[in-house]
N, C-alpha and C positions, 0 to 999 in steps of 0.2 A: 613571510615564512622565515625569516632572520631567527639565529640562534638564539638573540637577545629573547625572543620573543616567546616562542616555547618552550625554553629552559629556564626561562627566569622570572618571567609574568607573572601576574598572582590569575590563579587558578579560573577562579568566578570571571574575571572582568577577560580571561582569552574565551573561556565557553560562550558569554554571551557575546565576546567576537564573533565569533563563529555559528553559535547555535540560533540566536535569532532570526538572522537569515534562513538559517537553514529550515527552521520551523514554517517561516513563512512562506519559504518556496514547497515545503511538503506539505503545508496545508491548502494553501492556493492550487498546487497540483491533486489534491483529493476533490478541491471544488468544483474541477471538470464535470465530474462525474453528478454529483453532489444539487448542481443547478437545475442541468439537465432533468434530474427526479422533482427540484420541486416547480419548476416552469411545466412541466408535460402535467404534473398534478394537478396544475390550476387551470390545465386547458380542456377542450370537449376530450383527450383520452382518459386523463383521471386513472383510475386505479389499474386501469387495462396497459395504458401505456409505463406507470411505472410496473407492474409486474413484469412489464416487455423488457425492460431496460434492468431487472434485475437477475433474467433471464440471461442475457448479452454480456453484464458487468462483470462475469466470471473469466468471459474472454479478455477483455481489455485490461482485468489484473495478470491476465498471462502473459501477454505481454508485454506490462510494466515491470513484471517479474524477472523475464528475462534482461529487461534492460537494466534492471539493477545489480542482477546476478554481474553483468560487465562493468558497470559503471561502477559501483563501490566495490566489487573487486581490483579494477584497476586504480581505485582512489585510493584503496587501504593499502595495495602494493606500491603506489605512487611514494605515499609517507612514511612507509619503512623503509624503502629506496632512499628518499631524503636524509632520513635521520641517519641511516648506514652510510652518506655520503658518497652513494654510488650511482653521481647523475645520469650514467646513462641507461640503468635499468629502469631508474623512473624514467626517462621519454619513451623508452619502450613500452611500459607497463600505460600508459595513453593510447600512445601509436597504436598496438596491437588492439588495445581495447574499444578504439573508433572500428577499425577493420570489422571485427567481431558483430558488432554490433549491425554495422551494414547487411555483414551477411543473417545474420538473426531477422534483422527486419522484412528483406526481402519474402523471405522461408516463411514467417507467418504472415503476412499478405496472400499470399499463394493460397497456404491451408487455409485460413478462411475464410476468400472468396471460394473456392474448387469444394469446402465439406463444410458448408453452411446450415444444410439441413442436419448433420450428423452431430453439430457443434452445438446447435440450437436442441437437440434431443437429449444432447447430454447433461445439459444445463437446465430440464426441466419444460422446456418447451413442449406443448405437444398441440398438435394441428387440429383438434376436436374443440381448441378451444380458439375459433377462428380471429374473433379479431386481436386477440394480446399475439398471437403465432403471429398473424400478420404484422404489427408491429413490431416485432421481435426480428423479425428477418429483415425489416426495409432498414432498421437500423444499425444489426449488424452489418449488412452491405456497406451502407456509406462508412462506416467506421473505419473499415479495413485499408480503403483509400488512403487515410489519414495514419497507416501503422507506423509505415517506415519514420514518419518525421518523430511520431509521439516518441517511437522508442530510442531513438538515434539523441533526440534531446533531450529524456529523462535520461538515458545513458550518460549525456557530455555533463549535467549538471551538477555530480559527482567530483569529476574530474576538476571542474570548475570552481568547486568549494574547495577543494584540497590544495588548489596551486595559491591560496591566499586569497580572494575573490567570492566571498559566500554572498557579498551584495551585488555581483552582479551577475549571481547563480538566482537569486532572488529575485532581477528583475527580469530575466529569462522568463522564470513560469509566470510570474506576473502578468507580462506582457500575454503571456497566452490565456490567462485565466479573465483578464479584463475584456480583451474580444469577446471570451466566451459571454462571458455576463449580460454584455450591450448587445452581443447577435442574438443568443437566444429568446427573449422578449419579439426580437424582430420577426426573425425566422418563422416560429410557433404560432406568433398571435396574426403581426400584421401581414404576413406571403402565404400565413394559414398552412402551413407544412410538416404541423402538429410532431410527430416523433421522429422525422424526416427532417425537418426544421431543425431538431436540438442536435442532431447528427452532425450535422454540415456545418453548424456553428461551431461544434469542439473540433471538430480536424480542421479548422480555419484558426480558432488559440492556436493546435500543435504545430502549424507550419510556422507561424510568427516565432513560438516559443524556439523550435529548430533553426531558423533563420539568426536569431540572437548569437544561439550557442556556437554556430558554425562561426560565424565572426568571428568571438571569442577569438580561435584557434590562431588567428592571424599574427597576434603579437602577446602568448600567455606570459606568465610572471618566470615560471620555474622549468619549463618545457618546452621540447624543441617536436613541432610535426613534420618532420621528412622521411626523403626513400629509408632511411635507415630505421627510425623507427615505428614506421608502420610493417616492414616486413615480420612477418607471421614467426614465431620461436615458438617451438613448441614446448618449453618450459616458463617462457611469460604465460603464457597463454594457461596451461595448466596451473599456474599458483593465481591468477587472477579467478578463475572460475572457483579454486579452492576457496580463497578469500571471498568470495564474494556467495558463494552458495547459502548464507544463511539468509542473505536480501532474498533470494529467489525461493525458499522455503519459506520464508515467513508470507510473502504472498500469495505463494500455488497455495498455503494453507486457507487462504481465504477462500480460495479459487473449489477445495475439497470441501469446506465448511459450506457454503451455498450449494456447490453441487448434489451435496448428500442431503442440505435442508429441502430442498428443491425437490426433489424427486420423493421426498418421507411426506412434503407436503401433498404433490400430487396422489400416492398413495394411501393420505390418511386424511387428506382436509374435507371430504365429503363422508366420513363416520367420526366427527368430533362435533359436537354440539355448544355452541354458546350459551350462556346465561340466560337469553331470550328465546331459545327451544330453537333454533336456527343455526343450520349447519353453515360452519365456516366459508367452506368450497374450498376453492383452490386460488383464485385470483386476489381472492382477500390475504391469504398469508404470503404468499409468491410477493404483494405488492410491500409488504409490512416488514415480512423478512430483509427487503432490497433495502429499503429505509433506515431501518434500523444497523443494517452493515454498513450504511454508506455514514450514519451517522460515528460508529464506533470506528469507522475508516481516519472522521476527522479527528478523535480523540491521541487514534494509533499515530497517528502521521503527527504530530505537536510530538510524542513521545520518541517517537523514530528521531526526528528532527532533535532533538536536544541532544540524545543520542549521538549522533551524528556529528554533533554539534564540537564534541569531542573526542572524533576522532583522531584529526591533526593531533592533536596534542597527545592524546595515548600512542599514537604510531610512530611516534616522531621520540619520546620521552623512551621506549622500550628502545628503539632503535639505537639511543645514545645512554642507558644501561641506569637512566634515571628515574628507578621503580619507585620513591617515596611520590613523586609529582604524579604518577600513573595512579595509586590509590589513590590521592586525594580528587582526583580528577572523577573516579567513579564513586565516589561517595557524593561529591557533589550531584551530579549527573543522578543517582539513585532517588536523594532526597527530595532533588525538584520534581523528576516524574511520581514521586512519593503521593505526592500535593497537586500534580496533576490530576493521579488516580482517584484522590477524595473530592474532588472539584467536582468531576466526573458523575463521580455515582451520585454524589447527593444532587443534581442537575437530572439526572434519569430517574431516579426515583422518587423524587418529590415534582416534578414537571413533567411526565411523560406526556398528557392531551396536550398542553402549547407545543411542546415538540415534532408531534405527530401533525399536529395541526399546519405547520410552517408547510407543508409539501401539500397543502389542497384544503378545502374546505368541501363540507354537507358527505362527508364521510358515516356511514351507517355504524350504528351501536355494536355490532359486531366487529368492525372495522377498527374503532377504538377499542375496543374491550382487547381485542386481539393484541394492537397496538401497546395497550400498556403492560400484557403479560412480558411482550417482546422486552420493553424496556425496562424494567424491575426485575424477571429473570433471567432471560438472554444475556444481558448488559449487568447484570447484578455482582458480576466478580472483576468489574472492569478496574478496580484499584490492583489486585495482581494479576492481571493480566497486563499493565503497566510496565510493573515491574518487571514479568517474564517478557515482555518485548523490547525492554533497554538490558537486560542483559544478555539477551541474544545479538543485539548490536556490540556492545560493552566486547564481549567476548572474540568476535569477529574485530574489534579496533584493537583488542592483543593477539593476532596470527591466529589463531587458533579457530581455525573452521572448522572441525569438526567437531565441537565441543557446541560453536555456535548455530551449527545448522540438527546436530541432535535436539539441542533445547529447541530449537524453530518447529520442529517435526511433533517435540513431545505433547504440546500443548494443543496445537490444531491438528492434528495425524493421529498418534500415536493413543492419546486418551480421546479425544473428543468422540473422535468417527464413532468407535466400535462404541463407545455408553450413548450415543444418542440413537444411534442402529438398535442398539439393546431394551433402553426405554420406550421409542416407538414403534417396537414389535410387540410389546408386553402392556402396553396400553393402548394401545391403535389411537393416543391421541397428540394430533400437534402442539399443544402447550404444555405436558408434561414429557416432552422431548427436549422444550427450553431449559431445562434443570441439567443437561448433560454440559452445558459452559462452565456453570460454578463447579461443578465436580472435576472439569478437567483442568482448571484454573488452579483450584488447590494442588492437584497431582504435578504438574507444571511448574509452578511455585517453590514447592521443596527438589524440583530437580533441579533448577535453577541453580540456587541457594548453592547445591554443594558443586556444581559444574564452576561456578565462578568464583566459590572459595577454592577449588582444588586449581584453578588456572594463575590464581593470586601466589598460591603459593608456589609455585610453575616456578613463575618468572623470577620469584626474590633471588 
C-alpha cells in the first residue's frame, strides 16, 4: 500500500495486483453454492434437490449481502482513510466493521432457524410438493448453523484485500471452497446424506474460510484491532453502510430476481406447455431457474472481482486529488469486463445442453428445452449487464453510494420486477417472462452510462 505504489504504478499491472486474486476469491466464493447444485444433480435427488437448493439460495445471498454491505463498506472507507492520511479513521473504519458484522450474523442465524417455514414460503417453496419442501427445509436448517462464520468471513475478506493482501484474501476462500469440493462427493454419495450431505459440507468450507480470516487480524499490514477501534461511532458506522450499500443491493437484487421468478414460476409453470405438448410443472423451472442464476452468479463475481480489483487504487487516487489515474483505472476496468461480457454470451448461446448438462445427466426434453430458453434469453443481455455491474462497483470505489446503490436497484428492482410481473400476467407463460432481463438490461445500461459520466465529472 506504499505511495510508490498507487500513485505511480502503471495502471494494468496494480489491477492485476489486485484484481486477480480478487476474481478468484469471488469466484471460488460463488462455487460454494454452485457444487452443491451440481453434486445433489447427479445424485438419487436430481432435479428435486436442485429446485430445493434454489429455493434456499435466496437466503444465503441475504446474507452474503449483508456481509458485503459491511465488508466493502468498510474496505472503501478503509482507502479513502488511507489516501486522506487519516490512520486512524481507517482502524476504525475495520474495527467497527468486524463488530457489525458479529452482530449481523448473530440476528440472521436466529431469523432463520425461529421463520423457516415463512423463509421457505417466500422463496417459492410450498409444502404440496413434498419431497423438494422436504429438501428445502433439512437444508435450510443446516445452513444457518454455518451463518455467523460464512458472513463474519466474506465480510473480513474485503477488508483483507484492501490492507494490501488480495493473495491471502484469496486463500481464505480457497481454503473454504476446496473442503467444499472433496466433502461434498463424500457427504452426498459415500454417508448418502444426499442434500443434507452438501449442507454440512459448505458450512465446514465457511468455518475454515473464517478461521483463516480471523488470523489474519493478528499482525495486518495497515491496521491496528483494538479497544479503540472496535468501539462503535456512529458516524464510522453510518458512512461504512453508505459506502457499502450498493454490495448489499446488488445482491438482495438477486435475492428479488428469484423470489419473484419463483413464485411466477409456481403460479404459471402448470399452464405453460412445451414443444412436446407437456406441461412444464413447477419443479422443472424452480430447478433450471437455480442453475442458470448460479451460473450468471459465476460470470457476475469474475466481473465484481475485477471491479474490485480496483478499488484500492480508485480510493486511494481520489483521496490524494489524482483524478487522471482514477479515469484510466476505470476505462481499463470497463474494457476487460467488456470482453468478459462477450465471452459470456457467446458461451450461453452457442453451448447452452453442455452447460445444463454439467449439473446431472437423463434430464427430460422438457427439462432441456426449458434449459436453453433460460440460457439464450434469461442470460441473453449478460454483455450489459457486465457492464451495469462494474459500474455500480466503479461508482461505490468514488464515494458515492448513492449514485451506486440507485444503479444496483435500477436494473434488478426498479425495471426488472414490474416487466416480468407484467409479461407473466399477460401471457400466463414461464418462458416469455424470460425476455423481461434483456429489457431491463438495456434500461439499466443507459442509466448507468450517465450516472457514471455525471460522477466523472463530479470529482474533475
Amino acid at each position: 500500500m506504499e505511495k510508490l505504489d498507487l500513485e505511480e504504478e502503471k495502471i494494468s499491472k496494480l489491477i492485476k495486483k489486485f484484481a486477480i486474486p480478487c476474481v478468484i476469491s469471488m469466484v471460488v466464493a460463488a462455487l460454494y453454492n454452485i457444487v452443491d447444485q451440481i453434486f445433489i444433480g447427479w445424485s438419487d435427488a436430481g432435479a428435486f434437490g436442485n429446485a430445493a437448493t434454489n429455493i434456499v439460495y435466496p437466503f444465503t445471498v441475504i446474507s452474503l449481502a449483508f456481509a458485503l454491505l459491511i465488508g466493502d463498506g468498510a474496505a472503501a472507507l478503509f482507502n479513502l482513510s488511507l489516501g486522506a492520511k487519516d490512520n486512524e479513521k481507517a482502524n476504525k473504519s475495520i474495527g467497527n466493521g468486524l463488530i457489525i458484522l458479529l452482530f449481523i450474523s448473530i440476528i440472521l442465524t436466529i431469523i432463520g432457524l425461529v421463520f423457516s417455514k415463512q423463509i421457505l414460503a417466500l422463496f417459492g417453496g410450498n409444502p404440496n410438493e413434498a419431497e423438494c419442501y422436504q429438501y428445502a427445509k433439512d437444508y435450510l436448517r443446516i445452513i444457518c448453523y454455518g451463518l455467523p462464520f460464512y458472513i463474519i468471513g466474506q465480510g473480513l475478506n474485503a477488508s483483507i484485500r484492501s490492507d494490501g493482501s488480495p493473495k491471502y484474501a484469496m486463500f481464505a476462500t480457497i481454503i473454504g471452497a476446496i473442503s467444499n469440493i472433496i466433502l461434498d462427493p463424500i457427504f452426498i454419495f459415500v454417508f448418502n446424506m444426499s442434500v443434507k450431505g452438501a449442507a454440512i459440507a459448505t458450512i465446514i468450507g465457511q468455518i475454515l474460510t473464517f478461521i483463516v480470516s480471523i488470523i489474519y487480524l493478528i499482525k495486518p499490514k495497515s491496521f491496528k484491532i483494538n479497544k479503540e477501534s472496535i468501539k462503535l461511532n456512529k458516524e464510522i458506522c453510518k458512512k461504512i453502510i453508505s459506502l457499502g450499500l450498493a454490495s448489499l443491493i446488488t445482491q438482495l437484487a438477486i435475492v428479488i430476481i428469484i423470489a419473484v421468478a419463483n413464485n411466477l414460476i409456481g403460479k404459471y409453470g402448470y399452464m405453460t406447455m412445451a414443444s412436446t405438448g407437456v406441461v412444464y410443472g413447477v419443479v422443472t423451472p424452480l430447478a433450471v431457474i437455480g442453475i442458470c442464476m448460479k451460473v450468471f452468479g459465476i460470470v457476475v463475481s469474475i466481473v465484481i472481482g475485477v471491479s474490485l480489483g480496483g478499488m484500492p487504487i480508485i480510493g486511494y487516487n481520489i483521496g490524494a486529488g489524482n483524478i487522471k489515474r482514477v479515469k484510466e483505472t476505470i476505462k481499463y476496468i470497463l474494457m476487460t469486463n467488456l470482453i468478459i461480457g462477450i465471452i459470456a454470451f457467446l458461451l450461453f448461446e452457442l453451448f447452452p445442453t453442455f452447460i445444463i448438462n454439467i449439473f446431472g445427466n437423463g434430464n427430460s426434453i422438457e427439462y432441456l428445452e426449458y434449459a436453453k430458453y433460460c440460457l439464450n434469453i434469461f442470460l441473453g443481455g449478460i454483455i450489459l449487464t457486465c457492464l451495469i455491474k462494474s459500474m455500480s462497483i466503479l461508482l461505490q470505489s468514488m464515494g458515492s453510494g448513492f449514485k451506486s446503490t440507485l444503479l444496483a436497484l435500477a436494473r434488478d428492482v426498479i425495471f426488472f420486477v414490474p416487466v416480468i410481473i407484467i409479461i407473466a400476467n399477460l401471457t400466463h407463460s414461464v418462458v416469455a417472462m424470460l425476455w423481461s432481463a434483456i429489457i431491463a438490461d438495456i434500461l439499466a445500461f443507459i442509466t448507468g452510462t450517465i450516472l457514471l459520466i455525471s460522477e466523472i465529472k463530479r470529482i474533475e
